[in-house]
C-alpha positions as MATLAB code, in Angstrom:
seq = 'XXXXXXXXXXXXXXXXXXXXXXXXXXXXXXXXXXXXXXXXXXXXXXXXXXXXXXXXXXXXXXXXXXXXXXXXXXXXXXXXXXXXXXXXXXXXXXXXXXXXXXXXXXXXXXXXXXXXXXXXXXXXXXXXXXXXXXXXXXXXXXXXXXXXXXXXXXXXXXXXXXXXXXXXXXXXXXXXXXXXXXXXXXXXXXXXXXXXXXXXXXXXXXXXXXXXXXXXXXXXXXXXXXXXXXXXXXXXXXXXXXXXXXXXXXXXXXXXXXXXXXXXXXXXXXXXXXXXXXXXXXXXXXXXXXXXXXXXXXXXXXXXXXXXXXXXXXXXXXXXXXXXXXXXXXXXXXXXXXXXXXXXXXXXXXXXXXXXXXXXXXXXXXXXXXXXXXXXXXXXXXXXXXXXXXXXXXXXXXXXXXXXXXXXXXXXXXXXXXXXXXXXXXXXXXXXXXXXXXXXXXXXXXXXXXXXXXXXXXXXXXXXXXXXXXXXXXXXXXXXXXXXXXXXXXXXXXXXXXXXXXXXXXXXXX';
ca = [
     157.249  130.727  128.632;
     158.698  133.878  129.686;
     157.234  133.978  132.844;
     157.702  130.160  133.449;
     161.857  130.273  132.988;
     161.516  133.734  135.642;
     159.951  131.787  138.241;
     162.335  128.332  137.947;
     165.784  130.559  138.035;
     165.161  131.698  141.313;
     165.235  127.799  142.488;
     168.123  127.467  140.403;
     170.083  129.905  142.233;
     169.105  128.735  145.537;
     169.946  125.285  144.470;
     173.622  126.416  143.827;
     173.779  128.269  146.618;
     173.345  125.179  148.977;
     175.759  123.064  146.928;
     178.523  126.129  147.111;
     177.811  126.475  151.187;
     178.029  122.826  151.360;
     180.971  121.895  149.814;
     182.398  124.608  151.394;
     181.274  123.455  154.822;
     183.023  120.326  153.737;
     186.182  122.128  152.885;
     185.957  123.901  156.171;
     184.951  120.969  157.944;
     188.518  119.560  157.033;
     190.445  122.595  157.316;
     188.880  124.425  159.913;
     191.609  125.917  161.652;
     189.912  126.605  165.015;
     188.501  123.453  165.384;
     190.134  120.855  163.358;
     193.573  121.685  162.851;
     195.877  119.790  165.693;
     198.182  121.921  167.884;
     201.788  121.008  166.175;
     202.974  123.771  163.583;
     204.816  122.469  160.878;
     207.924  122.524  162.247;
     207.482  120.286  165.074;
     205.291  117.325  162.979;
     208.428  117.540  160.537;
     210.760  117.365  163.433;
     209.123  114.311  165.071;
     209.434  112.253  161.740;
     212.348  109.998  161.465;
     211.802  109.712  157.999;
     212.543  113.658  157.264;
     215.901  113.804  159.606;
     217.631  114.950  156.866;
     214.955  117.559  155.548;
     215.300  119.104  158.894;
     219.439  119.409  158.916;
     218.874  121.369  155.940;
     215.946  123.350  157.733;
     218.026  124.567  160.231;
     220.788  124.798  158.675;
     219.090  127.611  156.227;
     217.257  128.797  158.961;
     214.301  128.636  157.821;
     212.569  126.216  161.108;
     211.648  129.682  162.505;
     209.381  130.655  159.207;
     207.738  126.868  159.627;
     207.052  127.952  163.690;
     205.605  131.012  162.579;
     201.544  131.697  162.814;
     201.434  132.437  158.782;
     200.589  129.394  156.736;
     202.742  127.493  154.266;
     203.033  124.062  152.545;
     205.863  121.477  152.905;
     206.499  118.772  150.363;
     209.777  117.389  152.796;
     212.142  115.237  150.567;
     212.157  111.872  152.603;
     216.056  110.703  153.873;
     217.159  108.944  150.840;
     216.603  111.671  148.606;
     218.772  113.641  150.280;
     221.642  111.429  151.199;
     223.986  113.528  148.453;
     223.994  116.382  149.655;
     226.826  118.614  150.368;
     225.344  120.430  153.912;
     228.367  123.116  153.669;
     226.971  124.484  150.070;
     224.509  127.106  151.734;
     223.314  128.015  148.223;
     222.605  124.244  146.907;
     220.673  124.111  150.685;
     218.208  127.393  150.201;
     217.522  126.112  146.503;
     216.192  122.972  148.082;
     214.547  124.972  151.029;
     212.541  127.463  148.599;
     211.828  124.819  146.231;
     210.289  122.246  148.760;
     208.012  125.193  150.566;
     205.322  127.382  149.671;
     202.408  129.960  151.103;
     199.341  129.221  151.735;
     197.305  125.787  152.019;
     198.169  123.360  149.128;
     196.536  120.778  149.522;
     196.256  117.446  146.904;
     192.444  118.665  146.466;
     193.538  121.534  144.035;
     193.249  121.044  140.677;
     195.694  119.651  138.632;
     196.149  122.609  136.077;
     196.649  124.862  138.826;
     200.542  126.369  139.553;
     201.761  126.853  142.956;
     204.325  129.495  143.770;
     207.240  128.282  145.510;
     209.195  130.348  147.728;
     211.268  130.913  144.910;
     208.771  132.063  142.526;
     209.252  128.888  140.820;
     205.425  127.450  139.422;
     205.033  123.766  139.995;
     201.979  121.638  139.552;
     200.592  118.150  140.840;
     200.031  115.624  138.032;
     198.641  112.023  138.180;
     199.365  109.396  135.345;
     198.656  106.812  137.839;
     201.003  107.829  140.484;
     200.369  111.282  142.332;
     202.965  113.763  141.878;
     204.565  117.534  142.531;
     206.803  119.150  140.461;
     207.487  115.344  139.145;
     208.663  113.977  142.680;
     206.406  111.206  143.681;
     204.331  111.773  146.623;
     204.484  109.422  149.354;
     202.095  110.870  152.182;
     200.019  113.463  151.313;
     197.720  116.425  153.059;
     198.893  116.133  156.893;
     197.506  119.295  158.334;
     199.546  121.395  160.832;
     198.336  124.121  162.949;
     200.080  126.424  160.117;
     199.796  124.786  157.409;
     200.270  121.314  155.499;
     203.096  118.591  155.042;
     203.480  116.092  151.991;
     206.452  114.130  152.037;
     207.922  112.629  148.448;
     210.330  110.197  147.214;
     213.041  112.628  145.780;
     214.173  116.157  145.904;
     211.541  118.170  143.521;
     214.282  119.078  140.228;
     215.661  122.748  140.616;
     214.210  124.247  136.958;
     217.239  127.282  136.859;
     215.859  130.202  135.261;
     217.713  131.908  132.447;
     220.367  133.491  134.852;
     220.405  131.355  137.510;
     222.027  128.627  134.864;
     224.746  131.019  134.031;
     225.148  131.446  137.969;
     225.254  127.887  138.954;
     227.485  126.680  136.077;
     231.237  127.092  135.984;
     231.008  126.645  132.356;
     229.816  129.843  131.911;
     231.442  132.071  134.441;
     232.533  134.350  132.148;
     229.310  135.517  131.000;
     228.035  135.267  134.390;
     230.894  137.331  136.632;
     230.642  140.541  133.694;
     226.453  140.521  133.829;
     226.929  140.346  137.576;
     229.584  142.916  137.776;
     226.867  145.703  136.992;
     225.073  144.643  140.358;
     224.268  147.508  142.888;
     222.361  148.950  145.121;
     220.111  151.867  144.606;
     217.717  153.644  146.801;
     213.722  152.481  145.986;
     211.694  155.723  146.177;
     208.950  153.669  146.404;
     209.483  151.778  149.800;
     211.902  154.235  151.407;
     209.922  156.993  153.689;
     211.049  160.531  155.372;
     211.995  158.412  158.545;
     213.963  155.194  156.552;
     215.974  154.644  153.296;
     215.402  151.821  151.772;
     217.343  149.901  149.117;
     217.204  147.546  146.821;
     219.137  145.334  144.532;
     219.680  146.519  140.521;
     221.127  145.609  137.404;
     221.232  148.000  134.199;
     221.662  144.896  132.181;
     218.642  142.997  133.651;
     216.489  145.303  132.727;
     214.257  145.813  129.176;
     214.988  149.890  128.061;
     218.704  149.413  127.921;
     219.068  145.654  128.778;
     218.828  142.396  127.958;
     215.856  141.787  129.591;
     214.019  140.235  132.835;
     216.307  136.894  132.728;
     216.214  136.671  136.108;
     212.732  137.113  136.803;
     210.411  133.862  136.914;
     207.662  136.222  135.445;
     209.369  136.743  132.839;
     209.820  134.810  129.673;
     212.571  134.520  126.542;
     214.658  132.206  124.768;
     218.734  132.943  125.581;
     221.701  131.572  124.087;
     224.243  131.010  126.716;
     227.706  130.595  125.288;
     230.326  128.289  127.823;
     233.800  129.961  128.382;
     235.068  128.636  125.369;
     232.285  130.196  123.378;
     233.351  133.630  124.944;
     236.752  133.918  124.979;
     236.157  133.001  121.282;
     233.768  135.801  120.397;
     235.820  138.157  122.278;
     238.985  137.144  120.622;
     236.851  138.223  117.523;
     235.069  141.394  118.508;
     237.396  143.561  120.603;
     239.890  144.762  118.298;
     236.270  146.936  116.745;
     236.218  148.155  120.032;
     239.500  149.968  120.411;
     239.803  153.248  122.479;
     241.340  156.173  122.157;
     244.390  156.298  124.603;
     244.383  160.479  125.086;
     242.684  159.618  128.605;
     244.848  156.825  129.446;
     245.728  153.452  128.400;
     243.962  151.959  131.472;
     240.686  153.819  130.814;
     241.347  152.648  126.184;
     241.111  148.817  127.926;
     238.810  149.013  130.292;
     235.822  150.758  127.966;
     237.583  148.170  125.234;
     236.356  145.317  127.187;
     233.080  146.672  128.497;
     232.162  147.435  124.889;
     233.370  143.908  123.167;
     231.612  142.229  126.543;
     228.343  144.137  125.769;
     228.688  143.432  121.919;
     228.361  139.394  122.728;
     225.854  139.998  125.560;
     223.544  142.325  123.042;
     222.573  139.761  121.127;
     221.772  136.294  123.248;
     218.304  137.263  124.531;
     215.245  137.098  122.718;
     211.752  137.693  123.946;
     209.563  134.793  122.241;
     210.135  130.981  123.250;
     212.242  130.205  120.257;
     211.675  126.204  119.091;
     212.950  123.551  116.863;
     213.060  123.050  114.126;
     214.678  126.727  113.719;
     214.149  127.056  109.865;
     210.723  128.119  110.810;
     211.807  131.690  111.348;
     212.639  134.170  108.873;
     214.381  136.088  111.533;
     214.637  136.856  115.100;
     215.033  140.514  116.950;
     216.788  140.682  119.845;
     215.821  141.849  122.963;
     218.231  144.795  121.889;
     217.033  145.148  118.558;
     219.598  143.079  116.831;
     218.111  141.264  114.016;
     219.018  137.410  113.316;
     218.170  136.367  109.964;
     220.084  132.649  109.401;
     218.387  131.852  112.549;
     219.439  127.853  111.719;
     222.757  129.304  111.306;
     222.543  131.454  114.735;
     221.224  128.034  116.614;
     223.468  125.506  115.424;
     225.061  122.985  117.734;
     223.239  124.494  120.614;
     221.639  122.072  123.502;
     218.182  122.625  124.174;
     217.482  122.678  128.047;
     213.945  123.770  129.697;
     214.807  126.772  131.624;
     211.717  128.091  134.913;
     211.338  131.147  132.445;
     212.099  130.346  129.213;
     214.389  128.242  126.964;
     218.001  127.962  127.107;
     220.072  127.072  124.110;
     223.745  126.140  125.521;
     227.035  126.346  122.927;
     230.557  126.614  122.687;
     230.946  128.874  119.595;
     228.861  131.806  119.307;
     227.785  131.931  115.452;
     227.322  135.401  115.046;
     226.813  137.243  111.412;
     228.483  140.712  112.751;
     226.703  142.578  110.336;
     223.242  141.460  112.173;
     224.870  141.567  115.616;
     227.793  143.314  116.681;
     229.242  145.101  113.783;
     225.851  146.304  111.593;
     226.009  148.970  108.285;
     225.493  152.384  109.004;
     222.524  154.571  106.800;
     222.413  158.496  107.231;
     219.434  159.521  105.556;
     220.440  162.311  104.458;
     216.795  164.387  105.141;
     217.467  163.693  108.606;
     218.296  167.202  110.279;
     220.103  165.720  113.211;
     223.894  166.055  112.956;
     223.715  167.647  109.154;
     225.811  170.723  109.397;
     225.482  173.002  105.943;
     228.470  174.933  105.156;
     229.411  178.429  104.130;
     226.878  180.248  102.275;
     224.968  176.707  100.559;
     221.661  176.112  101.228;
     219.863  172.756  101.750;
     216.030  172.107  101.463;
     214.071  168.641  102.093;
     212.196  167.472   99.193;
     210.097  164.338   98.167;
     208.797  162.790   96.010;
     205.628  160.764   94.872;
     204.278  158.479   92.480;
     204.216  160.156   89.205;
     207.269  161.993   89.369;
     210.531  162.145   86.824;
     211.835  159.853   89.419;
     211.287  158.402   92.276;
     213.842  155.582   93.103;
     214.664  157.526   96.559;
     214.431  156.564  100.215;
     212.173  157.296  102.079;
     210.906  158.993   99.373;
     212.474  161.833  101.019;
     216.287  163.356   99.615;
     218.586  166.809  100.626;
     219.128  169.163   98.163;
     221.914  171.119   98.345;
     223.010  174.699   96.476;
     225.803  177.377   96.628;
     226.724  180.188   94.603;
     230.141  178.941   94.305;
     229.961  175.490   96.543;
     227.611  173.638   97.382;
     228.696  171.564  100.653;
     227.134  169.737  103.601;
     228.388  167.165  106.645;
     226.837  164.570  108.184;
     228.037  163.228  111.357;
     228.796  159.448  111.296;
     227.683  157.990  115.229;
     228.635  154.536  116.083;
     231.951  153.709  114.169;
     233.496  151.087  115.178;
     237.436  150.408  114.622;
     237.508  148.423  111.681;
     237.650  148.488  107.934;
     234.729  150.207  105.838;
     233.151  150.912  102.511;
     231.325  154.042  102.106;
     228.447  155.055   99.470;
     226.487  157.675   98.763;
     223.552  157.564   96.487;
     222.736  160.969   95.006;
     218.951  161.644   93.181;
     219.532  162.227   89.041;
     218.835  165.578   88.101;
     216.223  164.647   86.288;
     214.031  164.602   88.995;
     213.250  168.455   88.752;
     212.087  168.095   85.154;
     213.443  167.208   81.915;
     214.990  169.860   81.115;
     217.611  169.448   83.642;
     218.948  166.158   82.436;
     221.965  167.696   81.284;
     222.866  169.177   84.422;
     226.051  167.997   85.855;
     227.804  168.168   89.256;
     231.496  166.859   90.144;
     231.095  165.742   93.600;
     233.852  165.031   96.239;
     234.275  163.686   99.742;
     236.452  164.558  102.841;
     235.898  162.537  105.760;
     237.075  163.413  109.311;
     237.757  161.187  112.367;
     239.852  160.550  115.665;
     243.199  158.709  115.623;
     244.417  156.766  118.313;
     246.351  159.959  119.932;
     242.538  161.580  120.108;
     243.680  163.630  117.368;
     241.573  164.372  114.313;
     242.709  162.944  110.944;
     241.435  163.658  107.581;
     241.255  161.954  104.366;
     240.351  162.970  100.918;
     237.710  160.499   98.913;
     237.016  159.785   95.328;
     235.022  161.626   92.916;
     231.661  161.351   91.560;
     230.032  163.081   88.620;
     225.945  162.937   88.849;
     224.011  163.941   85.841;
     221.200  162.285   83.548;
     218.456  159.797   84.599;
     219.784  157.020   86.723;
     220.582  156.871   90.184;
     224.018  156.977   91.322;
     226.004  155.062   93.883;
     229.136  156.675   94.549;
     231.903  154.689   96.119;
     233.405  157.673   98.380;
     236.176  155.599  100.456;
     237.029  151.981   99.847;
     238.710  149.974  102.477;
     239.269  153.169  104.777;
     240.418  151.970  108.063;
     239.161  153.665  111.030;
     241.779  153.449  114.105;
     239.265  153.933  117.067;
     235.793  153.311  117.993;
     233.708  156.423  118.424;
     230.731  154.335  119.791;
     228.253  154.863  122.980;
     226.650  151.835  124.040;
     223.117  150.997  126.042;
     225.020  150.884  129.609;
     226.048  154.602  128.952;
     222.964  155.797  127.466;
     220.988  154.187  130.689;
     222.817  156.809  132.781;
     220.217  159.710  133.694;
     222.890  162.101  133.617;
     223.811  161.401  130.032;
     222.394  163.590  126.896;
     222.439  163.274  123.562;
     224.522  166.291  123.446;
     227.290  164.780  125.886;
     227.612  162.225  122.621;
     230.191  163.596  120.614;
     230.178  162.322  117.494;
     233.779  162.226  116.104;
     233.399  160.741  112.616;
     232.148  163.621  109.763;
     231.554  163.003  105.739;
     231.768  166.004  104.121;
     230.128  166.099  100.513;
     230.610  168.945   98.297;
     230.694  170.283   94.864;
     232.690  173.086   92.847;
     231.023  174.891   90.397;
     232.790  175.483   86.959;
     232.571  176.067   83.228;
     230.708  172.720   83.000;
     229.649  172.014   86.833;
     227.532  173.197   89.029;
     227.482  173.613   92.608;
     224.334  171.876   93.234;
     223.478  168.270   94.107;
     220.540  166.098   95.754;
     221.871  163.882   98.170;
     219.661  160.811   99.415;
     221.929  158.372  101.587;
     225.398  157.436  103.244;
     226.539  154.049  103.879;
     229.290  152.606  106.118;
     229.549  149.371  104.883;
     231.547  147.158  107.330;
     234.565  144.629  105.692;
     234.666  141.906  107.961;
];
């Protein structure tokens, strides 16, 4: 048997080899284009059509006749005269959408299968489709596969429908100008190391926002695909109303400067949290929550998507709305945690001392984060400060939890510590302020939660946001932190100057 099935396969491959080389001498048979192609380029077989009159106006008017003269090869699918009677011929940007979205490279000819994209000029995929009447990108097809000497020409019924990606919606729509013109406003041009050469510079076009490290994302790019909720004007000036008074600047470098990083950082606080990587669907109760392209996390996602219009962006989906119905403490205006183990920006004072320690299952006690917690001695005062990053000008309430003595043993049960709180940060002037907090004893068995400061107002923000942080020449040490908790304890006649301190929270009152 073995031997039989090695002497058949060699027919079989011979047998597919003719059929391959003869349906491809039928393919090249029609398309040959030394032999069977006629001498008219695209360009003049569109131009000799009464029917496409129109089509061309808006050829030359884009100036694209000289790419359908050229020797490369494209495809045409030319709107017939009707289709086009509507159109303004003095909006250059309406014209190349319908140029790039009626034209594409290469040979495309009816023959190709159905489930097969073609890339438009624009980068736009559309597809042919048959449910009884032959289509392209859902315009009807109404002479198909006339070959050119570059290329081939289909003419159809209607203009093919624009599909806007993500951005392009915000672009082309008044309605949302707003969110448009301060994306936009971070457009530039920046020198491509990758195309430019010792003998030529060349640039090309960038956006900080539009990017996926300290952006929003790829919005614009038809590769690209995420689900964005695009709030009108209305929606915007109503978030903003909201947001910017967290964002308020100190004015020691000028008012004008206090306003100007004031709006970029309420504008970036509404943009932060709109753009979201997976193809979000109805119905929206399906999620538990959504993350952000920034790392915002959504968890009333039907909350988050109510009265929004669905429309079928080229990349993704677009959710329109006129009020943005943002929980700040998911979005814009989140709790702060300092674990306290964390060495960055812990400072230990004087002569204390402060050692990481953890804990594990079978320990006195082990209700600690991370299972990790800072303890913290002195002979006379014991006292630490954490710096607070990212305030924002608004209201907070702050907790620390401290770890029960009785996690060195038993016999320290009894140990008690009287622990206060001093907490420094910048006033409107640039000036630091200080205020004193509550107190706190921590002895026995349980856990405990002090309440350190409750309702303290903080008068600026001290907060860097992505657009900074995407600067190369920014560190983490050209971040100065402004905010600083300072925890400490006395040591007396019943008190010792010793505590084990776990975690901080700035706890935002909205």
């Amino acid at each position: 048997m073995k031997n039989r099935i090695s002497s058949i396969w060699p027919g079989i491959v011979l047998l597919l080899a003719a059929i391959f080389v003869s349906c491809k001498d039928d393919w090249d048979s029609h398309f040959d284009r030394s032999e069977n192609l006629p001498d008219e380029n695209l360009w003049e077989i569109i131009r000799s059509e009464a029917s496409l009159a129109s089509f061309v106006k808006v050829v030359e008017a884009t100036g694209y006749d000289s790419l359908l003269t050229s020797t490369q090869t494209y495809t045409v699918w030319a709107p017939v005269n009707d289709a086009l009677s509507g159109i303004d011929m003095n909006d250059k940007e309406e014209l190349l959408r319908i140029v790039n979205n009626h034209i594409a490279r290469y040979s495309n000819s009816t023959a190709m299968p159905v489930d097969e994209s073609v890339v438009m000029l624009n980068g736009k995929r559309l597809m042919y489709a048959s449910d009884g009447t032959l289509t392209f990108g859902s315009a009807t097809l109404l002479q198909k596969d006339r070959l050119a000497s570059n290329g081939i020409l289909h003419t159809v019924s209607e203009v093919i429908p624009y599909s806007y990606n993500l951005y392009e919606y915000a672009q082309t729509h008044s309605d949302y100008s707003k969110l448009y013109d301060f994306i936009s406003s971070f457009n530039e041009k920046v020198v491509s190391e990758e195309l430019s050469t010792s003998l030529e510079i060349v640039y090309i076009d960038y956006n900080p926002l539009l990017e996926s490290i300290y952006g929003i994302g790829y919005v614009q790019d038809e590769d690209s695909t995420y689900t964005m909720l695009l709030p009108d004007n209305r929606a915007w000036d109503k978030a903003y109303e909201q947001i910017a008074p967290y964002f308020k600047a100190p004015t020691h470098n000028g008012q004008e400067y206090a306003d100007s990083l004031q709006k970029v950082q309420t504008s970036l606080a509404i943009v932060n949290s709109l753009v979201y990587r997976k193809l979000v669907e109805e119905p929206f109760a399906q999620y538990d929550s959504l993350v952000s392209t920034t790392g915002t996390v959504t968890h009333n996602v039907p909350s988050l998507f109510a009265g929004t219009t669905f429309i079928k962006g080229s990349n993704g989906n677009i959710y329109t709305t006129s009020a943005l119905n943002y929980e700040p403490l998911d979005t814009w205006n989140p709790e702060i945690v300092i674990e306290c183990e964390d060495e960055d920006g812990r400072t230990v004072n004087g002569s204390s001392t402060a050692f990481v320690r953890t804990v594990s299952v079978g320990d006195n006690f082990t209700d600690v984060s991370n299972n990790s917690y800072l303890e913290v001695t002195g002979s006379d005062q014991a006292s630490v400060s954490f710096q607070i990053p990212n305030i924002l000008s608004g209201k907070y309430e702050v907790y620390v939890d401290f770890v029960p003595p009785i996690v060195d043993g038993e016999e320290f049960e009894t140990e008690r510590a009287q622990v206060e709180f001093e907490l420094e940060y910048m006033n409107t002037n640039g000036r630091t302020k200080t205020s004193d907090g509550k107190r706190a004893t921590v002895t026995g068995t349980e856990k405990v939660r002090a309440t350190a400061f409750t309702g303290v107002t903080m008068p600026v923000a001290n907060y860097y946001d992505n657009l900074w942080w995407s600067e190369t020449s920014h560190t983490a040490a050209d971040a100065k932190v402004t905010t600083t908790l300072t925890v400490y304890a006395e040591k007396t006649s019943k008190n010792v100057a010793k505590f084990r301190i776990d975690k901080i929270r700035f706890v935002p009152v909205n």
